[in-house]
Structure formats: C-alpha cells, structure tokens
N, C-alpha and C positions, 0 to 999 in steps of 0.2 A: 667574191661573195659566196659564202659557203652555203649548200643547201638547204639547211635549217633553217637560215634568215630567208633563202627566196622562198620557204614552205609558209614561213610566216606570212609573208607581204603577201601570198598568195590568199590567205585565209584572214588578213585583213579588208581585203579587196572583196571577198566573197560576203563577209559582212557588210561591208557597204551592197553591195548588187540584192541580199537578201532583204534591206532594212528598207534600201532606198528604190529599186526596182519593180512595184509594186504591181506592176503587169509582167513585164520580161523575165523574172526569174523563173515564174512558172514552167516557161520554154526551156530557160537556160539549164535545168535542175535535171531536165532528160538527157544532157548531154553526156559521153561521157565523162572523166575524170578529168583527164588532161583537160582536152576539149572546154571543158566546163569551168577551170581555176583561166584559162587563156579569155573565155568571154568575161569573167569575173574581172578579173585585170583591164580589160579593153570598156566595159561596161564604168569602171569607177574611176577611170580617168575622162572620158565622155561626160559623165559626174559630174566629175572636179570643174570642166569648162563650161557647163549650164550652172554651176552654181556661180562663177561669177559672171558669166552673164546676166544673170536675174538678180543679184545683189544678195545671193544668199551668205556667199563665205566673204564677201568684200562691202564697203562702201562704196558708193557713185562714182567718186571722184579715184578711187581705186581699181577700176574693172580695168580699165585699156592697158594702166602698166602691168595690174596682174596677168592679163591675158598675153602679153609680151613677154612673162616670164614663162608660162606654160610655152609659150611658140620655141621658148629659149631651151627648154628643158626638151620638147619633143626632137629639136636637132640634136641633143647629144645622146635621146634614144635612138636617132637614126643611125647615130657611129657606134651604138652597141650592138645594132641590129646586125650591122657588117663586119661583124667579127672582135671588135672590142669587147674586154669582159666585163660582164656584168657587175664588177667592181669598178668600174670608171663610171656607172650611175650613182648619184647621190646617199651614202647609208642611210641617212635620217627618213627614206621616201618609200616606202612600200608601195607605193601604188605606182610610183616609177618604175621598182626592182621589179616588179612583177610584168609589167608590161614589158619591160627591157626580154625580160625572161621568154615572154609570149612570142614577143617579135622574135626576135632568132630562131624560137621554133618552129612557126608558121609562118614565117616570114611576110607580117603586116608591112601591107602599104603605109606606112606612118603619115606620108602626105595626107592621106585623107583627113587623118585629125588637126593639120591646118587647115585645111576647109573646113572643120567644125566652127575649129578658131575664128575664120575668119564672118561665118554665119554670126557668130556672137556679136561680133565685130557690129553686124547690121543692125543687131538687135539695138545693140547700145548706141546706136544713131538714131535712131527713131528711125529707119526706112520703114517707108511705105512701096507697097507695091502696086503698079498701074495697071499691068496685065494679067491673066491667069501661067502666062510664062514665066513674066519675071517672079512670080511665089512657088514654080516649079524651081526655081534656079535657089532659090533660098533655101526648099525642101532638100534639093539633092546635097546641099553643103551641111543641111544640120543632122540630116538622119539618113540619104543616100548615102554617104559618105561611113555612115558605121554599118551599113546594109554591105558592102564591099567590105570593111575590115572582117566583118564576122566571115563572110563568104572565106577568107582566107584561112581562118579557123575550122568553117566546116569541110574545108574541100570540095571539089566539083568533078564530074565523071567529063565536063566539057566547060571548062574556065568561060572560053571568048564566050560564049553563050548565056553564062550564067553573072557573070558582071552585070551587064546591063539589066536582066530581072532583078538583082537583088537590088540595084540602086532604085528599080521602080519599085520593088517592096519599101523600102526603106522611105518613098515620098508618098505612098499611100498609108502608111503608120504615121506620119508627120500632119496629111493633111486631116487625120483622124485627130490626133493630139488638136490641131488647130480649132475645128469645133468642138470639140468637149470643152477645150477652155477660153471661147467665148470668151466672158465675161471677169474670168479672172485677168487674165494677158489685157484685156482693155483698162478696167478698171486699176487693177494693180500695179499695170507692169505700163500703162498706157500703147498697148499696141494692138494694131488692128490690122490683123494679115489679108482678110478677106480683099481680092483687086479690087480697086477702083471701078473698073470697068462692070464687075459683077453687080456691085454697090447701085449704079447708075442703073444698070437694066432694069434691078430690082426696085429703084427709087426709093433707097434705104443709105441712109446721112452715114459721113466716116466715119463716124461714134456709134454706128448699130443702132439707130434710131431712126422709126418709121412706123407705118402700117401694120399693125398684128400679121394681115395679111401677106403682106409684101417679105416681112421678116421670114415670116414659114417657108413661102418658095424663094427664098435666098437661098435658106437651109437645105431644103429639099436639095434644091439644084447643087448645090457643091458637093452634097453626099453622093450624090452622082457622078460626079468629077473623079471624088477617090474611089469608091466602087469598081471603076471604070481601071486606076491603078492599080487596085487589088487584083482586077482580072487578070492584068499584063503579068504582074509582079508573080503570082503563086504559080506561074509556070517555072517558076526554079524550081519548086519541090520533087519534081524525077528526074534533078539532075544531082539530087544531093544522098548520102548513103543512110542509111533507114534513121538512125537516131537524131543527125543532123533535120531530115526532113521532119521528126517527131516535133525537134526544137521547134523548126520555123516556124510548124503549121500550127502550135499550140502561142506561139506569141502572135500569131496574123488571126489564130481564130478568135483571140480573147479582143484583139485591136476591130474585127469585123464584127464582133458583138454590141461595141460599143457604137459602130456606126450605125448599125441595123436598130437599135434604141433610139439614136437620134433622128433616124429618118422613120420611124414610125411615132414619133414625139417631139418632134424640132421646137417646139415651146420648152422642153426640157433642160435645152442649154443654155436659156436666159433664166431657168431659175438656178442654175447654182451648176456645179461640178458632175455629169455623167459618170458612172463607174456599174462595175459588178461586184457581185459579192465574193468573196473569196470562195464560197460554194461552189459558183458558177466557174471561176477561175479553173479552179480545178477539175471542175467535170470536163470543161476545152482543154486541157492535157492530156486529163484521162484517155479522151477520146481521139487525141492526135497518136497518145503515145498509140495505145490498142489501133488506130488504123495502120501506121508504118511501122511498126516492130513487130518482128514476127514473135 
C-alpha cells in the first residue's frame, strides 16, 4: 500500500472521529500529527463495532455475523501488526489500512478491540447485570479496553503503572456514557445497565421505575460510583508527556462535566439526553491544553 492511499484512510478515519466523536475529538485534536491520524484510526473502528452493536450500520438479525466479520478482519490486522505489509490488509477498507498502519506504529494491543467485540456481543444478548462488578467487567471490555489502546498511542514515562489507570479512566467515561443515556439505551436499545443489586437498594423496578425520590438517590449514588473512578483513573495524567496529558484531560474534563450536571440535576437524565455545548466543550480544552502545555 503506497503512502498516498494510507494518507487517505487516514483522513477518511479523521472524518469519522470529527463527525461522529462529538466529545473526544476535542481531546483528540491536541494531539500531535502522528499521534492524532493513529487515535483517528483506533477511534473509527471502535465506531464501526458500536454501530453494529446498536443496529446502526446492520439489521438484528445481522449484528453477531457482522461482528464475526470485524473479529475476522481484526486477526489479519494482528498479522500486519507483525510485520506483514500493509498491503495484505484489505484495498477497499480505509479504516482497516489505517489502523493496520497505526498498529505497526505504536504497536496496539489489537486484543483489546476483541474485547470490545465481545462487550457488543453482551449488548446484543440482552445481559443484565446483577452486581456493581459484573457492570465493571462490561465497562472494562467496552471502553477500558480503548483506554489501554490509546494509552499505546500516547506513551507512558511507566507503562505497568499507567495500564491499569487508563483502563479505570476508560470505566469511569463508560459509567458516565451509562447515565446520560438513561433512557435512550432503555427505551431504544432495551437495556438497562444499572445492577440489580443497586435497583433493589433503591426500590427502583428493572425498567427504571419508582419513586421520583428513590430515582434521584439511585442517580446520586452511582455518580458517586464513577466519580470515585475518575479519582482512580486521572492519576495517569503525570505519567503521560505534555500533549498526551492535554488530550486526556480535555476528553475526562468534558466526560466529568457531564457527570457533575447529572448529579447536581439527576431528574435531568429522565428527561432526555445530557450534553454541553460546544462552547463549553471547547473552553475544557482550552483549559486542559493551557494547563499541560507549556
């Protein structure tokens, strides 16, 4: 594959991550060049397996073999990682060639993105979760899991160290994603991650129905939960080099903005979709870049 074509996949990849990344690109956009076309790549194939999970790019009855064809295509990114060239990836795939291209660079865990795969896998079973564990364990495979690929992309001043933060970064952004969408993932998608076990304390029905009261300290209480991850998690940021930590800090401050709204307004996420403005998005950049870059 000659470099013209992987400049392309690379800036087809960056499109998606601009259109469809509607929180993370803001982070991704301080990184540098390289850096930045390798999250790009890594980011729209993570994409590509939440849309058929969710039924965006497939039919119902299409996800599991689709998702067996991603599982299919990520093992023969794992033979290009190690040394096959970039032309034994598929022509027609830019977001393969790019990724292909990524991994040999920074040499991506690719495993992790069958853990994604296989989180999807959950989704489209209808799992439920009973414990607040077993929804950690789902967290680490759908978004720990790309918390570690980035981590490979950013580099680290102390790797063993910095693995295990990024994967609890990566479950404290997921269990943020999880309340904000409330009511779309129930109503929409029929799921309902919140444990069992929480549900009971709270005396709050699997369908998120109860007590105005009891609803609110549900909410309250799991914002707590991730908060508690975020703490863990943002101790990566002075293991990582100025621009890297710029990224992180502006995708975890825009993700703890969105927490900090719900728990000062947990009636919020039963009327519809939390967000910020694009405003605000960019003043949490702003502010991450100006704190870590000199």
């Amino acid at each position: 594959m000659n470099e013209a074509a992987v400049a392309l996949a690379y800036k087809h990849c960056e499109r998606i991550t601009r259109s469809r990344a509607r929180n993370f690109y803001y982070g991704i956009r301080l990184l540098p060049p390289q850096k930045r076309s390798a999250m790009c790549a890594l980011y729209a194939m993570a994409r590509r397996i939440d849309d058929v999970g969710d039924g965006i790019a497939v039919q119902d009855d299409d996800k599991l073999p689709s998702l067996q064809a991603v599982r299919a295509s990520l093992l023969l990114l794992s033979g290009a990682s190690s040394g096959l060239p970039v032309a034994a990836v598929p022509p027609g795939d830019p977001v393969l060639i790019a990724l292909a291209d990524a991994s040999r660079e920074f040499a991506l865990p690719l495993d992790a993105l069958q853990e994604l795969v296989e989180g999807c896998e959950w989704d489209i079973a209808g799992r439920r979760y009973v414990t607040f564990d077993e929804l950690i364990e789902y967290c680490r495979r759908v978004a720990g899991s790309v918390g570690r690929l980035s981590l490979s992309i950013y580099g680290s001043s102390d790797p063993a160290a910095a693995g295990p933060l990024a994967d609890a970064l990566g479950i404290a952004l997921q269990l943020t994603n999880i309340l904000r969408d409330l009511l779309e993932d129930r109503d929409a998608m029929g799921r309902v991650y919140i444990p069992a076990e929480d549900l009971d304390r709270f005396d709050v029905s699997p369908r998120l129905e109860g007590k105005a009261d009891d609803l609110m300290a549900l909410i309250c209480f799991e914002t707590g939960r991730a908060s508690a991850w975020y703490e863990q998690g943002l101790l990566l940021l002075p293991l990582l080099d100025s621009r890297s930590r710029a990224c992180t800090a502006a995708m975890a401050g825009i993700y703890q903005r969105l927490l900090d709204k719900i728990r000062l307004d947990p009636e919020s996420v039963l009327r519809g979709r939390v967000g910020l403005s694009a405003g605000q998005k960019v003043t949490v950049a702003a502010m991450a870049l100006a704190r870590n870059v000199a």
